[in-house]
C-alpha positions, 0 to 999 in steps of 0.5 A: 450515459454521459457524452462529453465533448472535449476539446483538449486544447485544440491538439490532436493527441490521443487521450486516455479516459478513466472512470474513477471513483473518489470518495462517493463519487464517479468521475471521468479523467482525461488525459493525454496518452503519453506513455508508449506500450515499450515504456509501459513494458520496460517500467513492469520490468523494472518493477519485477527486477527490482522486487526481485532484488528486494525479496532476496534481501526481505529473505535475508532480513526474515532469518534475523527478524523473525526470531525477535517478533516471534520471541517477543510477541508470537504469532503470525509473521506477517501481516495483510491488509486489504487495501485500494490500488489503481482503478479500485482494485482491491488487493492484500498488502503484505508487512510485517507484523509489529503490533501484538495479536490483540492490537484490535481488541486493545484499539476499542480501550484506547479510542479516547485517546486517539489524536486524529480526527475521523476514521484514523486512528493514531497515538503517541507511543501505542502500547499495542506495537511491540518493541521490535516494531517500533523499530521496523516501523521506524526504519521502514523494515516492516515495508520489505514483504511489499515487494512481493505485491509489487511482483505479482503486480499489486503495485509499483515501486514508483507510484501512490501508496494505496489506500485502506478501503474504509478511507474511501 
């Protein structure tokens, strides 16, 4: 148990406090409250209205893509991928999938060529993403099943991406 006496500038505000945890350390954050429970509630509205909007128009992109993935690489349509969101809070994100079936066996044959260091692995033109994928990747199609992350709450659609577990 740790106590700690802050002062925060002298100000009498209220403060949140946050337990956090970053990379294999806990931290306490302080900051001060400045969001009101009516701002609170009208961003989650937001949110909701807005992945609302974007699942109809994710449904509409599903009828013209899904024939161009699954032609060209059958399988599962979408793919999920545990990932970090706030106060560590693990969730699976939903996307897209525009990498073959086999895309993790295949990683283990090209690690040598892997250009980042660490953990990530990242090359120019992977043979593992299919053609359709590389063109939902670059114009960010394959992002459009998030929203409906964001409608069960998973995330927003303003705020940090969240991260994948191993890079914790």
């Amino acid at each position: 148990t740790v106590d700690l006496n802050i002062n925060v500038f002298e100000m009498e505000i209220p403060v949140q406090r946050e337990i956090e945890r970053i990379g294999n350390y806990y931290t306490v954050s302080f900051s001060p409250k400045i969001h009101s429970f009516k701002q609170i509630f009208f961003k989650r509205v937001m949110d909701m209205v807005g992945a609302i909007v974007g699942l109809l128009i994710t449904g509409i992109v599903t009828v013209f893509l899904a024939p161009a993935l699954l032609i060209e690489s059958p399988g599962p349509l979408f793919f999920s991928q545990v990932r970090v969101g706030k106060n560590g809070r693990r969730f699976k994100i939903y996307k897209f999938r525009s990498m073959y079936m086999d895309a993790e066996e295949r990683k283990k044959e090209l690690m040598a060529q892997n250009q980042m260091d660490g953990l990530m692995f990242k090359m120019k033109d992977d043979p593992r993403i299919t053609k359709v994928g590389k063109f939902i990747r670059k114009t960010s199609i394959d992002e459009f099943p998030q929203f409906f992350n964001v409608l069960k709450g998973d995330m927003s659609l303003v705020g940090p991406r969240p991260l994948l577990v191993q890079y914790l």
